[in-house]
C-alpha positions as CSV (number, residue, x, y, z in Angstrom):
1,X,-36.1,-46.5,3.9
2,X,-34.9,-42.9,3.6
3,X,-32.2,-44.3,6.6
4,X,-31.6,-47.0,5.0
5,X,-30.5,-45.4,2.0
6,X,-28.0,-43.0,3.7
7,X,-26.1,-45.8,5.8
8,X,-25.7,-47.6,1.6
9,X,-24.3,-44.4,0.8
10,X,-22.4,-43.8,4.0
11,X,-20.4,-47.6,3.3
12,X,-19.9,-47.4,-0.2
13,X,-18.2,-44.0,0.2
14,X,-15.9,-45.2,3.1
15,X,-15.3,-49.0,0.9
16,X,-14.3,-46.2,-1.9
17,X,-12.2,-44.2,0.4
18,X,-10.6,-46.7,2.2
19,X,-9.6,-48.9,-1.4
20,X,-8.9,-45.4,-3.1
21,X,-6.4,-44.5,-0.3
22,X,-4.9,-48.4,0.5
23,X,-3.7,-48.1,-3.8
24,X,-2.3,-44.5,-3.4
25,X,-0.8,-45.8,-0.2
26,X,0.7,-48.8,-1.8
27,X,2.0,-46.4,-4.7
28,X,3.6,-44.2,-2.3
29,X,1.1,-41.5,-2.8
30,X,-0.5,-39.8,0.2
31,X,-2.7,-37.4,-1.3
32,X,-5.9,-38.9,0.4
33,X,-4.4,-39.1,4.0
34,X,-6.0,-35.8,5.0
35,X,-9.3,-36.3,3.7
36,X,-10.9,-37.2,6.4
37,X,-10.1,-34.4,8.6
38,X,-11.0,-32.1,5.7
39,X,-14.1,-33.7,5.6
40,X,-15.2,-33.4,9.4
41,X,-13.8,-29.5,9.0
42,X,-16.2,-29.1,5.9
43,X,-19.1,-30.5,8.1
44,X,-18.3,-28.5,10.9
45,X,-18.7,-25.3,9.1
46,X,-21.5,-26.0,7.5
47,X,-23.4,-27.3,10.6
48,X,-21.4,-26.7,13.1
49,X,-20.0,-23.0,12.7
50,X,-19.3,-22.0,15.9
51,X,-16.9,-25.7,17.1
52,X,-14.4,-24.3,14.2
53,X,-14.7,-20.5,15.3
54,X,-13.7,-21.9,18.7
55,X,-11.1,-24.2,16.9
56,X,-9.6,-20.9,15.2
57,X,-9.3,-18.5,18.3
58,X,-7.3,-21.4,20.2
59,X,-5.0,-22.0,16.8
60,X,-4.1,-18.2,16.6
61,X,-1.6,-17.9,18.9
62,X,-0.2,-20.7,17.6
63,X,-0.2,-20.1,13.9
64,X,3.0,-19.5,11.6
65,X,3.4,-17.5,9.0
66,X,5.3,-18.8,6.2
67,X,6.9,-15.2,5.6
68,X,9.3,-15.9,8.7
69,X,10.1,-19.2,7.7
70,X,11.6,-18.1,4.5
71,X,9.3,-19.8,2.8
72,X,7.6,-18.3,-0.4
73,X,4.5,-19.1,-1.9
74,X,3.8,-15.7,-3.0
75,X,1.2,-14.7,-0.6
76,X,1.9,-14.5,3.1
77,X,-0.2,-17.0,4.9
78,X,-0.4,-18.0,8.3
79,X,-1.0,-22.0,9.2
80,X,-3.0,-23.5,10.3
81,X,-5.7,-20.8,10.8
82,X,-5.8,-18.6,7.4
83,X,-6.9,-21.6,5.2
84,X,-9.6,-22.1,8.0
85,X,-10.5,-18.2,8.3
86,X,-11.0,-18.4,4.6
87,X,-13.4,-21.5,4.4
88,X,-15.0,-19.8,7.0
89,X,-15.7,-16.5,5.3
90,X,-17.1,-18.4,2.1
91,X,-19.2,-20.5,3.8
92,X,-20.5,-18.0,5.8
93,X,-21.1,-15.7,2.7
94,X,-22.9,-18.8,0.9
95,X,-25.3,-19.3,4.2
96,X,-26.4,-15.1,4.1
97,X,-27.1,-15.6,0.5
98,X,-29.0,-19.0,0.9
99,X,-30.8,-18.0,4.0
100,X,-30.8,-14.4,4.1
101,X,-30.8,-13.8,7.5
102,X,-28.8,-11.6,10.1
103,X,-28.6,-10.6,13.4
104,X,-30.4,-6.8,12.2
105,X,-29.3,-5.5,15.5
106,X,-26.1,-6.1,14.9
107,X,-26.2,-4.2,11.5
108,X,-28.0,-1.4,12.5
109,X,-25.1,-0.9,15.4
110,X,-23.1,2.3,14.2
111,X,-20.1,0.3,15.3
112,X,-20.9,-2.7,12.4
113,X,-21.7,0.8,10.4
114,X,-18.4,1.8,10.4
115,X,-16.6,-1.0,10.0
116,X,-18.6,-1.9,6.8
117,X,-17.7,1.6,5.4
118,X,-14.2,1.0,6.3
119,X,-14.3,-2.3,4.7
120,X,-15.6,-0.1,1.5
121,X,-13.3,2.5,1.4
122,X,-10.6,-0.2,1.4
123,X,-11.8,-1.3,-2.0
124,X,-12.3,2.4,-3.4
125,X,-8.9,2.6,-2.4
126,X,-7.6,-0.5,-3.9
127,X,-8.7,0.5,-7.8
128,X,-6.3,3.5,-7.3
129,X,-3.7,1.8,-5.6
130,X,0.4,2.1,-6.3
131,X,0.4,-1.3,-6.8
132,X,-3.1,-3.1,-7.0
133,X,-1.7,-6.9,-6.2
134,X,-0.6,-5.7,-2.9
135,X,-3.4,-3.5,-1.9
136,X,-5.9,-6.8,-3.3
137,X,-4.1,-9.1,-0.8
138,X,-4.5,-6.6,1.7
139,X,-8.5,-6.3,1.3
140,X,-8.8,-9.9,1.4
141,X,-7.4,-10.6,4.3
142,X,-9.1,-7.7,6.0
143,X,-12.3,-9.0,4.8
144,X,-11.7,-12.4,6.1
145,X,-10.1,-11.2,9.5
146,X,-13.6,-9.1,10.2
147,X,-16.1,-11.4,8.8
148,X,-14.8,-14.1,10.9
149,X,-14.0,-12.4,14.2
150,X,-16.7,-9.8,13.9
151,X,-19.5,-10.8,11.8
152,X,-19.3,-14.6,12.6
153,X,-18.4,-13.7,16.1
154,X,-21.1,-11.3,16.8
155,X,-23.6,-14.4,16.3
156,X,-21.5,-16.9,18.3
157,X,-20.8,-14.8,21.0
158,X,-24.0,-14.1,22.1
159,X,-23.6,-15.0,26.1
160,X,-21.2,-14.7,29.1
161,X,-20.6,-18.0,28.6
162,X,-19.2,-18.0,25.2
163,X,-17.5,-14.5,25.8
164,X,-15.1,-16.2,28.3
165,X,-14.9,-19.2,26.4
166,X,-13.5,-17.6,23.9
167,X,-10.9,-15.3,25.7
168,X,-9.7,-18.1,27.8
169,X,-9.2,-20.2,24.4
170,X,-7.3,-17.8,23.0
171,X,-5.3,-18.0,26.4
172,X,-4.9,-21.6,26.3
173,X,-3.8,-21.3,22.8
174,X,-1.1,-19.0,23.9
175,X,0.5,-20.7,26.6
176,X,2.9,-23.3,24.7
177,X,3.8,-20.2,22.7
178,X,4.9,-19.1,26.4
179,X,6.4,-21.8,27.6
180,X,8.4,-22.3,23.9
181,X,9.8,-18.3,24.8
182,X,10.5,-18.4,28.0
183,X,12.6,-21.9,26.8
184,X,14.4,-20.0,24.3
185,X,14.6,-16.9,26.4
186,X,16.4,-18.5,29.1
187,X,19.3,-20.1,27.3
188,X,20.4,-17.1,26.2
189,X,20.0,-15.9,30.0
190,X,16.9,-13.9,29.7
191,X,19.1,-10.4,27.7
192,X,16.9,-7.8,25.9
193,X,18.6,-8.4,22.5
194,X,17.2,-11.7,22.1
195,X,13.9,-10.7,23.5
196,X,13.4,-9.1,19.9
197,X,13.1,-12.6,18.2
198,X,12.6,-15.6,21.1
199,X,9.0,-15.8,20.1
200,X,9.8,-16.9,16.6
201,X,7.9,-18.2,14.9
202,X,4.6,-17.9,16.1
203,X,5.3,-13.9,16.8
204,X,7.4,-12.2,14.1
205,X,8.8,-9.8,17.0
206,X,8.4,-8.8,20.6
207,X,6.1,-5.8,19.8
208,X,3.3,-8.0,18.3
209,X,4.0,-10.1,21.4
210,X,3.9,-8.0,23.7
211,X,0.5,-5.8,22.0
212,X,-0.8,-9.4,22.8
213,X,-0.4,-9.9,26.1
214,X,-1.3,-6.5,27.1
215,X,-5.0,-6.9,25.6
216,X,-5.9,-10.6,27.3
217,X,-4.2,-9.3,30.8
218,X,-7.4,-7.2,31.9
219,X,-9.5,-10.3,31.6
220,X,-6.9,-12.2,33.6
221,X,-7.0,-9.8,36.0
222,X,-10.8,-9.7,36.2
223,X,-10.9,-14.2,36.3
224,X,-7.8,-13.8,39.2
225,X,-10.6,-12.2,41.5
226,X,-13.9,-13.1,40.2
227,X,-16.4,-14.9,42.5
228,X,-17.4,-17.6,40.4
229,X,-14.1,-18.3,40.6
230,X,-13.1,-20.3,43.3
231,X,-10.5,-23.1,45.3
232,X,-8.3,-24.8,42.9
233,X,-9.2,-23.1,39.5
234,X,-8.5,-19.7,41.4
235,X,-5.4,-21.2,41.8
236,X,-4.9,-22.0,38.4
237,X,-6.1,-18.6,37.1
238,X,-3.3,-16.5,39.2
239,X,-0.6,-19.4,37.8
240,X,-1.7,-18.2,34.5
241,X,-1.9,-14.5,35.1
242,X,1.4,-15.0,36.7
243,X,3.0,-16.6,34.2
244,X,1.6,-13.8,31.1
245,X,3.0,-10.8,33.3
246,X,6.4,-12.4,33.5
247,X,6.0,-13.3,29.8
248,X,5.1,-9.5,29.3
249,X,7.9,-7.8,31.6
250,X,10.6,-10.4,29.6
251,X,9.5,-9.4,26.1
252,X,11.0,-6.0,27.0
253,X,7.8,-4.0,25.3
254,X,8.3,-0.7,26.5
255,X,5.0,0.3,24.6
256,X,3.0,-2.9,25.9
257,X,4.2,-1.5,29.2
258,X,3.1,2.1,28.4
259,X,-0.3,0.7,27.0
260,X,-1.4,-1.0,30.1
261,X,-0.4,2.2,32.3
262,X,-2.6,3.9,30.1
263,X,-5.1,1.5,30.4
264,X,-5.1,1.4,34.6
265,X,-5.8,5.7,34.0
266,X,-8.8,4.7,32.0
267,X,-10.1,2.1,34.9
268,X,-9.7,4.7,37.7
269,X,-11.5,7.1,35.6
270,X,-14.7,5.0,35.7
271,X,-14.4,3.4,38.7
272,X,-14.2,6.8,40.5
273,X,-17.3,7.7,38.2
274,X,-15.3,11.0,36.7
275,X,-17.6,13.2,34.2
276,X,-16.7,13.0,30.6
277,X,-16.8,16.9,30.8
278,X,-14.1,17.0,33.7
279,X,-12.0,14.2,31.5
280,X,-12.2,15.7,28.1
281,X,-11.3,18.9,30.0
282,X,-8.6,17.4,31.5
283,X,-7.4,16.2,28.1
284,X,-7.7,19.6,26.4
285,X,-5.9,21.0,29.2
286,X,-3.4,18.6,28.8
287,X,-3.1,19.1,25.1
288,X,-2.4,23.1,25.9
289,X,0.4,22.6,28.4
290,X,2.2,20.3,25.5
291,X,2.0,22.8,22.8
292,X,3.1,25.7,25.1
293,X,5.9,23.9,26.5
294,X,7.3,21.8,23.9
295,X,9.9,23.4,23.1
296,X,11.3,22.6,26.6
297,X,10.2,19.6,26.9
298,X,12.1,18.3,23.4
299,X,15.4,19.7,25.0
300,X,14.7,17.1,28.1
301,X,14.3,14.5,25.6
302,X,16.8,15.0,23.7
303,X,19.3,15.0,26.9
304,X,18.3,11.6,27.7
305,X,20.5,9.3,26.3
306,X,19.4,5.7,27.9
307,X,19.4,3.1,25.0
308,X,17.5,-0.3,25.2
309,X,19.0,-2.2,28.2
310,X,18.4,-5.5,29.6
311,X,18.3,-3.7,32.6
312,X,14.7,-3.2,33.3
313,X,15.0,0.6,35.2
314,X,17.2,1.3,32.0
315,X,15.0,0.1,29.3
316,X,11.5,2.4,31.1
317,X,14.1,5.4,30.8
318,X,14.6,5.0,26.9
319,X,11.0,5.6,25.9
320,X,11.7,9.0,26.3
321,X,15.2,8.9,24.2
322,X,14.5,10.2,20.7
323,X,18.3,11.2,20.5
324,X,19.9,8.0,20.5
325,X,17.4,5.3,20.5
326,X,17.5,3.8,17.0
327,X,14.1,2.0,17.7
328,X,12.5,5.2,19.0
329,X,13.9,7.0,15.9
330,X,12.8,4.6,13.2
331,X,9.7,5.5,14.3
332,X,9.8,9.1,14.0
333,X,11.6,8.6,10.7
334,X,8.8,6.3,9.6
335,X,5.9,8.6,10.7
336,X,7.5,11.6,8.9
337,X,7.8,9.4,5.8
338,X,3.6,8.5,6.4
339,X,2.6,12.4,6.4
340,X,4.9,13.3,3.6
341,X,3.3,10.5,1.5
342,X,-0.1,12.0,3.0
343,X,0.8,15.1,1.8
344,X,1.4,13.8,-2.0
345,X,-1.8,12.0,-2.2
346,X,-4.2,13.0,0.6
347,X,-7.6,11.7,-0.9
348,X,-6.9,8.3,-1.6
349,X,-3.0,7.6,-0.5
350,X,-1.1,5.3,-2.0
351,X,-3.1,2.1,-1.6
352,X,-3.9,-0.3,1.1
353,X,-0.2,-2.2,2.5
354,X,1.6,-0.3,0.0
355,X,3.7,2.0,2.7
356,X,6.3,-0.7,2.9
357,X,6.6,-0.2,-1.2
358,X,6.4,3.5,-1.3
359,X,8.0,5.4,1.7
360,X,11.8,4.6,0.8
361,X,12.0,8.3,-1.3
362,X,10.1,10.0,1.5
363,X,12.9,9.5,4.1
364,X,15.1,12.3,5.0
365,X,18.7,11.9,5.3
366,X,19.0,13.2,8.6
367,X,16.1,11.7,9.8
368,X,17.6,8.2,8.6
369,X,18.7,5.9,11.4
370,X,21.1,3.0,11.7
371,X,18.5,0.5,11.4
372,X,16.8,2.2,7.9
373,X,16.8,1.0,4.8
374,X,17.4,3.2,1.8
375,X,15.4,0.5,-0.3
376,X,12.6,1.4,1.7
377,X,12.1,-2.3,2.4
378,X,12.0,-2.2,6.2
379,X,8.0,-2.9,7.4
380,X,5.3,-0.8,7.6
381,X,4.6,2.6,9.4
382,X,4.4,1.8,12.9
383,X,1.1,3.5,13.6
384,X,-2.3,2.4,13.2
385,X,-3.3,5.8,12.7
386,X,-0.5,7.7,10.3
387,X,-0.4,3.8,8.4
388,X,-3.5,4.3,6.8
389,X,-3.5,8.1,6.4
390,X,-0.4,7.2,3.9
391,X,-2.3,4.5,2.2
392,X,-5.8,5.2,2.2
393,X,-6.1,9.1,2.6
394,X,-7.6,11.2,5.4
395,X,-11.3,9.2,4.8
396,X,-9.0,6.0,5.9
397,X,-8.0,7.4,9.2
398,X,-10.8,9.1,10.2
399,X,-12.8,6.0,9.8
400,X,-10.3,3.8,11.6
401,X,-10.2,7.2,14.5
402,X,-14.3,6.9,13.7
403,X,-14.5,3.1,14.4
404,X,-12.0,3.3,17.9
405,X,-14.1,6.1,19.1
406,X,-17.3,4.2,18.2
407,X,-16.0,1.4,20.7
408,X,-15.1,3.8,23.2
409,X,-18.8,4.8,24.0
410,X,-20.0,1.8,23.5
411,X,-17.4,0.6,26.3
412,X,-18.3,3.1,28.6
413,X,-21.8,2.8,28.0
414,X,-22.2,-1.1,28.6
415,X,-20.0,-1.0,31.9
416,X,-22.3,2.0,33.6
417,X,-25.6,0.2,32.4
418,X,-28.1,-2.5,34.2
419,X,-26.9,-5.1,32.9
420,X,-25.7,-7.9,35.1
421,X,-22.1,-7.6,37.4
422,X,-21.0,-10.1,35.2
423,X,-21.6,-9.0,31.9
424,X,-20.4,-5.2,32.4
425,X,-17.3,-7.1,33.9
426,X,-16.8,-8.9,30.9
427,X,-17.3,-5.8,28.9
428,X,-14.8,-3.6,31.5
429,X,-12.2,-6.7,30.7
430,X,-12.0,-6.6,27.1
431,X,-12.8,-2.7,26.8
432,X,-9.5,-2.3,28.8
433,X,-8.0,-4.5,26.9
434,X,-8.9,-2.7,23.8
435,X,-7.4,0.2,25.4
436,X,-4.1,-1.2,25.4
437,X,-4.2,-2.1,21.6
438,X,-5.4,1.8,21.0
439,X,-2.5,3.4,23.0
440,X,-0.3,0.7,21.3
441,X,-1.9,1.6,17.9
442,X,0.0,5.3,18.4
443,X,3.8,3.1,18.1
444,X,2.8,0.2,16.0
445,X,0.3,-1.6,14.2
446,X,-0.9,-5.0,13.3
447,X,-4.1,-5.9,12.6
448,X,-3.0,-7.6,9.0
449,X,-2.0,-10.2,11.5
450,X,-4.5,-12.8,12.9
451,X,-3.2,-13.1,16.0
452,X,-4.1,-9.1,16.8
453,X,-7.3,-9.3,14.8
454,X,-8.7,-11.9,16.2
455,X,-8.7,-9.8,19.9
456,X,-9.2,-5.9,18.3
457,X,-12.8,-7.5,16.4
458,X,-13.5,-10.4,18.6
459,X,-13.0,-7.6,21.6
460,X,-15.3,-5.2,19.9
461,X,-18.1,-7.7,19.0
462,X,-18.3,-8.0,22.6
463,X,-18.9,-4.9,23.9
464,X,-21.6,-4.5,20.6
465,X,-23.5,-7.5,21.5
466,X,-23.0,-6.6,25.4
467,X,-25.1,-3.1,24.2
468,X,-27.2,-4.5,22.2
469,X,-28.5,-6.6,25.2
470,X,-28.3,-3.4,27.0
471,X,-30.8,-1.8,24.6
472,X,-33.1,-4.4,24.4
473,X,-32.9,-4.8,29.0
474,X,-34.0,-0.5,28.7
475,X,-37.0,-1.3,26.4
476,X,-37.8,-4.0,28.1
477,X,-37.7,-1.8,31.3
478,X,-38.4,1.6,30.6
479,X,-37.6,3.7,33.6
């Protein structure tokens, strides 16, 4: 009976549907067209949480924000994937409150730990923000970027199997934005100045572009030689990797480039099993040469005058320009601008996203570049460190310094533990790729986009859940 009564139900709700939407139809009126497909995505998230998590990572890369379409609703959002982020987030919220449940491993991590107080001191520093609508937008979407590709992710990703699933989504996802660049790209013959905006608009520049690539390239690498990897899909896997390092050499990312350098340092430190004490020595030692010798070494950079060039060779020389390079430049100009604002209000900055609102008064005239704005009006602080010392005080750097550092041992810890060759090579893949995004974080920074967020937490979750499996394996094992 009880089946009986839900196949009534199920026909007289599709008879109503389908006369509802054959009058609209006839009228001209569409409104009912999508229903359907909201349905299924309702359903889906209610039951089927993890299919529309999948669904999201593969839509990131493709995803537009309205913002560089001109168009103004007055909220940046990104399509498709923000409207589903959010559903997401408040459907998850409704199921912890119904059921009550979570993973307690995962919130006793001191990586979940940090991120929550993070989340926290984003809100304390919204009620004494500059200008509370912005810093309000910029909590939300913060909270919906981590509690779907963190929390939600920490209980989806709980295997090998749905780790690489997920990356190699996200890949898939971001090869038609490729293909649509490298289309672009090559009418106007492959030059450097169009490399700033070919990936329009599903990447508002090259930097975010490039931070991109440089974080999934690790796990390409690792899938090009992996043994379970073999005849035509190996194939397939080194045409891929193939065609995202040509995509990252074209997008003319000099810090992408820089990133994964940095990252390859990090990789021979642990494959050649080097003490912490000799690297953190190393580091320190490093850190003395600079100071003593920096003098000198700001007359060398100051007497190189490469600009950006099309010309590969070239455009590696100008990293190191800081007298003539407008980009290099803006970026001092714009980190100057971050610690004076520091310096004003050091306990609770200015306010979460307002740096873009606040830091025209703090720039110096001859600090000022071709390419400022004396309105002030020209992005945000191009660091993922000094941005949130301006806008959320010492607490909100430390904690973001706190949280990167968190990740770091739990990196290093996961890919020197028992665990299986697989799973520390998963975890060695996306820790290196993290790598990237934290040498990146020094020249830019974007995790109010979803296309970054969904690899910085989706990355992390990984290496958390891989060491919470690596926990449980020891006490399971006691030596």
């Amino acid at each position: 009976m009880l089946d009986s009564a839900k196949k009534i139900w199920f026909y007289c709700i599709s008879l109503f549907f389908v006369a509802a939407n054959a009058i609209l139809l006839y009228n001209e009126r569409y409104e009912l067209l999508g229903f359907p497909v909201l349905a299924l995505l309702v359903y889906l998230a209610v039951f089927k949480l993890d299919i529309v998590y999948y669904l999201v990572i593969f839509l990131v890369p493709l995803s537009i924000n309205l913002d560089d379409l001109d168009i103004d609703l007055g909220v940046g959002i990104a399509l498709p994937t923000e409207p589903l982020i959010v559903g997401m987030m408040l459907i998850f919220i409704l199921k912890l409150f119904f059921d009550g449940t979570f993973d307690k491993d995962v919130l006793r991590h001191p990586i979940t730990k940090l991120i929550i107080l993070h989340i926290v001191w984003i809100a304390i520093t919204t009620i004494t923000s500059s200008d509370s609508v912005v810093s309000v937008k910029f909590l939300l979407s913060r909270v919906w970027f981590v509690s779907v590709f963190f929390f939600i992710a920490s209980q989806v990703l709980k295997s090998n199997e749905t780790q690489r699933r997920t990356v190699w989504l996200y890949i898939l996802g971001f090869i038609p934005v490729l293909v649509y660049t490298f289309q672009q790209h090559a009418i106007r013959g492959f030059d450097q100045a169009s490399a700033n905006w070919v990936m329009n608009p599903f990447f508002n520049d090259h930097t975010s572009y490039g931070a991109c690539l440089a974080m999934v390239l690790p796990f390409l690498l690792w899938q090009s030689f992996s043994p379970r990897i073999e005849g035509v899909k190996r194939l397939i896997v080194w045409v891929v990797l193939l065609i995202f390092v040509t995509a990252l050499i074209l997008s003319y990312t000099r810090a992408a480039w820089v990133s994964l350098v940095g990252a390859l340092g990090v990789f021979i430190v642990l494959r050649l099993k080097i003490k912490t004490w000799v690297v953190l020595t190393g580091i320190l030692a490093t850190g003395i040469f600079l100071l003593t010798t920096m003098d000198s070494i700001l007359m060398d950079l100051e007497s190189n005058k490469q600009d950006s060039s099309s010309n590969l060779t070239e455009h590696v020389e100008s990293i190191s320009n800081v007298s003539s390079d407008a980009s290099n430049l803006e970026r001092i100009n714009r980190w100057k601008s971050a610690v004076e604002m520091f310096q004003d209000k050091p306990v609770f900055g200015f306010g979460p996203g307002t740096y873009a609102f606040e830091y025209a008064p703090y720039q110096r005239s001859k600090d000022k570049t071709i390419i400022s704005t004396n309105a002030g009006d020209g992005g945000n602080a191009h660091s993922e460190y000094l941005g949130p010392l301006s806008e959320q005080g010492v607490l909100g750097s430390l904690l973001m310094i706190l949280i990167i550092i968190s990740v770091i041992i739990t990196g290093v810890r996961v890919y020197k533990s028992s665990l299986s060759m697989e799973s520390r090579m998963i975890g060695l893949s996306v820790f290196l790729g993290l790598i990237t995004y934290y040498l990146h974080g020094i020249l830019n920074n974007f995790l109010d986009t979803d296309k970054a967020s969904a690899l910085f937490w989706g990355f992390s979750v990984i290496l958390l859940v891989l060491d919470v499996q690596r926990k449980k394996l020891n006490e399971s094992n006691p030596v």
